[in-house]
N, C-alpha and C positions, 0 to 999 in steps of 0.2 A: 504494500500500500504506500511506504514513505518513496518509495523508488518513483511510481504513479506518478506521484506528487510535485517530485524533483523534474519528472520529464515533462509535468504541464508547466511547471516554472518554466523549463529553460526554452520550452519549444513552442507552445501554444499564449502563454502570455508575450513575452518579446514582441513574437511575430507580428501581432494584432496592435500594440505598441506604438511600433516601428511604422507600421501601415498607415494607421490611423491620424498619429500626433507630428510624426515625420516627413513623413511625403505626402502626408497632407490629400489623398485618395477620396472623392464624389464618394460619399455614403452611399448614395443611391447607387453607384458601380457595384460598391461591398454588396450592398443588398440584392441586387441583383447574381452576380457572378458567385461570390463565396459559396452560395446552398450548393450551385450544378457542378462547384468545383470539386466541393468537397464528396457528395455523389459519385463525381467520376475517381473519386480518388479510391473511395469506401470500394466500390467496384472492381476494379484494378487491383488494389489493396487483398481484398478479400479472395478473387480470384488466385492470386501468387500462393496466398496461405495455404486456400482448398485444396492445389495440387504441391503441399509442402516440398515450393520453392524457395518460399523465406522464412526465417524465426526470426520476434522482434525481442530483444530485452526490456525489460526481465523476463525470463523467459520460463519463468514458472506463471507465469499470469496468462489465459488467452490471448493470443496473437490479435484478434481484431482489438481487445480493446488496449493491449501494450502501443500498437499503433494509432490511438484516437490522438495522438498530440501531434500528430503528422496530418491525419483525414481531419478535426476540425480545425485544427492551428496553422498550422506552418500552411500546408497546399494551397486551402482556399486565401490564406492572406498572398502567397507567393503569386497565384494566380489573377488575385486583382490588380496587382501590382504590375504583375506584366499586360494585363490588360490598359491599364493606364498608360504605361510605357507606351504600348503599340498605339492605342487614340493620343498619345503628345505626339510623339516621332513618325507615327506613321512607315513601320517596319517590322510589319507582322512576321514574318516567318525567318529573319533574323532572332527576332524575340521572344521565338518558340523555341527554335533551335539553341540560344544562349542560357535560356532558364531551362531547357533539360540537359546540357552541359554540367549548365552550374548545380543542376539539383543532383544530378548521375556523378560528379563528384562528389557530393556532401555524401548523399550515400557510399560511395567508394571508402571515405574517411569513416561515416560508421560500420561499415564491416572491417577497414582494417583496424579500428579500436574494439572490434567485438560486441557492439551492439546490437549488429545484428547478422544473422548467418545464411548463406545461400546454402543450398541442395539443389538435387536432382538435377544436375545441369546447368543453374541457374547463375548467372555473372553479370558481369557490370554492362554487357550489349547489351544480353535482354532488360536488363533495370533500366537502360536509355530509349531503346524501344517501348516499355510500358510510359515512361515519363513524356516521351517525344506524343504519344497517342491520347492522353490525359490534356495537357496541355494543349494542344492542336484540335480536340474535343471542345474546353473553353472557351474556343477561338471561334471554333463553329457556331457555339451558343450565342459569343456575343456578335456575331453576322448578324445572328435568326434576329438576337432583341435590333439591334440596328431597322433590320429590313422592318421590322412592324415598329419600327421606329419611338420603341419603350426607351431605348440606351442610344445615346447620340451625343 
């Protein structure tokens, strides 16, 4: 439970943080994008588990909710953020490509400090391919809100 605890500290409060008070991100993007991110992420997420590809630490606690400070914190903030990114700059699939990069590192670094373990085949391609599909999902979403002209 204290371990829980420590990984909503260090991963799902910052994140939101950083988002919010930082960069300074349209609420109404948050509110919009964060739910469908964090879905695609649960998805994805859940998927890897069911065919034990990943284990997350701690790892005597269920995999999906060792990972809720990833599926509600970190993804969906990470993912508003790159949406903001692409509506200032205008470099969508630079901004795909860069944030699952950067996020297929960060993962990289938690499995080389043991946080968390791949099986059955499972390596840092495939974690960039699930990241690159996640992310470019987001991307799709925020088209759809664009075109029915909710998100602009």
């Amino acid at each position: 439970m204290v371990l829980m605890l420590l990984s909503f500290l260090v991963l799902f409060v910052p994140s939101w943080v950083i988002l919010i008070f930082f960069l300074k991100v349209d609420l109404k993007l948050i509110f919009l994008i964060s739910p469908f991110a964090s879905l695609t992420a649960h998805l994805l997420n859940t998927w890897t588990i069911a065919h034990d590809f990943v284990k997350v630490y701690p790892y005597h606690v269920e995999d999906n909710y060792a990972s809720l400070p990833f599926v509600l914190g970190l993804i969906p903030a990470t993912s508003s953020a790159m949406i903001h990114v692409i509506i200032k700059y205008r470099k969508s699939v630079r901004m795909i490509i860069l944030f699952s990069v950067l996020f297929t590192l960060l993962e990289w670094l938690i499995v080389f400090l043991d946080f968390c373990k791949y099986y059955n085949g499972w390596n840092i391609l495939w974690t960039f391919s699930v990241y690159i599909t996640g992310y470019a999902a987001v991307f799709a979403y925020y088209k759809l809100l664009s075109y029915w002209r909710i998100l602009q």
